[in-house]
N, C-alpha and C positions, 0 to 999 in steps of 0.2 A: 564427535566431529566426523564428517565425510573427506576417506581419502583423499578426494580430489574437489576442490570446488568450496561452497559455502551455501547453509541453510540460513534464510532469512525469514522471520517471521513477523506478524503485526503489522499486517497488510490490513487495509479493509474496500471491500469492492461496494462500490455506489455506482444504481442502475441495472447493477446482476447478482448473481454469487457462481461461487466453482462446486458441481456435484462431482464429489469423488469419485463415487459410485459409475458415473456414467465417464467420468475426466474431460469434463468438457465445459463450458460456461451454460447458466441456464437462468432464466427468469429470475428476479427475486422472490421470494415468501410476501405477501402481502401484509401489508405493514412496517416491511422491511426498509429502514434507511439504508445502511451500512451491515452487510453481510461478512463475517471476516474468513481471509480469506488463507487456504493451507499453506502450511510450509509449505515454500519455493528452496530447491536446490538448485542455485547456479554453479552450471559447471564452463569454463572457459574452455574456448575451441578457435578456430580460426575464422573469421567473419568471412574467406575466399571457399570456404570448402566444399560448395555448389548444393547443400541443401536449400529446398522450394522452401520459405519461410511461408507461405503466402497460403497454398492450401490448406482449408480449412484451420486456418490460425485468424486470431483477431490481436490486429496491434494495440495493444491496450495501455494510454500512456500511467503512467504514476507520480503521483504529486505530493509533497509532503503536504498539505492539507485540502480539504475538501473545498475552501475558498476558492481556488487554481487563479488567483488572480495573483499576480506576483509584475515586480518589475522586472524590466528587459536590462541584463546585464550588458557587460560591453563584447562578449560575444554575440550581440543577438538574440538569446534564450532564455525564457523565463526565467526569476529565481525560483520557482515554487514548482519547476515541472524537475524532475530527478532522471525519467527514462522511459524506455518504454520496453514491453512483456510481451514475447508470441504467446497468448495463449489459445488449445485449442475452443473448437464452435464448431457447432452441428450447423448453424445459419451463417450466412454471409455477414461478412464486417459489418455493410451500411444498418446492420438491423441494430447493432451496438452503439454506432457511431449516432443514430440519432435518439437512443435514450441517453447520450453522454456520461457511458459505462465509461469508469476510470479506476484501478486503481489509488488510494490514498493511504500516507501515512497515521493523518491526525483525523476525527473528525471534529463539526463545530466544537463539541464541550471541552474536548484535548486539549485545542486550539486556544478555546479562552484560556484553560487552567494556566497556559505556558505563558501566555501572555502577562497575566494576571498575574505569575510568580517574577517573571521578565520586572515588570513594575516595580515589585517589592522586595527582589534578589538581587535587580541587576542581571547583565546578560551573562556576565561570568559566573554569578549563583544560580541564577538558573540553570544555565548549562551542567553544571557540575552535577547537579538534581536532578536532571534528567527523567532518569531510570525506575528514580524512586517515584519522582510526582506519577510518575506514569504508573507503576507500579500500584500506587495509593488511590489514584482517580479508577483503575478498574477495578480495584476492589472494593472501593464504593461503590460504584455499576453492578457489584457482583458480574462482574465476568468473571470465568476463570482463567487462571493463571494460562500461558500456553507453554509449550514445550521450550525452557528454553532462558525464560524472564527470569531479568536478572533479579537477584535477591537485595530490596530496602533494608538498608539499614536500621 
């Protein structure tokens, strides 16, 4: 774990991906639905302490599923939107804003799995399951594990 802060991962980017290489956002791969996206370490800081978020950053919101259609809580804000990510970009935001590059938690297949277990667990068994459906649905995909995923039981 990082001294200070926390490493998230099992992100996936729709509309781009992140070249490390370059650290910057950049096209997808052709063919590419969902690009997944590196560990993110956030580290907490003071939201007054006058750094330009704005240059060459693209607000990139994050949604747990790639649906983004979610209802309006009683705050105002979607349920299905979580936050949003400076990342950096060699191009200006509008170029991202209008392939509707987003951060996601789930993609469609995730989505049904949870659902689908939702049905037949319940929201409390599913919940509980979490880790593992997840765990089990990418290793069916063969994805590989990423740094970090929890271990199924």
């Amino acid at each position: 774990p990082p001294a200070d802060g926390v490493y998230i991962h099992g992100m996936f980017f729709e509309g781009a991906r992140f070249d490390a290489e370059a650290n910057t956002m950049a096209e997808s791969r052709p063919g590419e639905l969902f690009a997944p996206m590196n560990v993110l370490h956030l580290m907490p800081m003071r939201s007054d302490d006058g750094v330009d978020r704005t240059a060459g950053m693209y607000e990139c919101p994050f949604y747990k599923t790639n649906v983004r259609a979610g209802t309006l809580s009683t705050t105002g804000h979607s349920t299905n939107h979580v936050c949003n990510f400076w990342l950096p970009s060699a191009v200006p935001p509008n170029h991202w804003i209008r392939r509707g590059t987003a951060l996601v938690a789930m993609t469609n297949d995730e989505s049904e799995l949870l659902l689908h277990c939702v049905r037949w667990q319940g929201v409390r068994g599913a919940a509980q399951s979490v880790a593992a459906l997840c765990h089990a649905w990418r290793r069916a995909r063969h994805t590989p594990p990423s740094p970090g995923d929890p271990v199924a039981d």
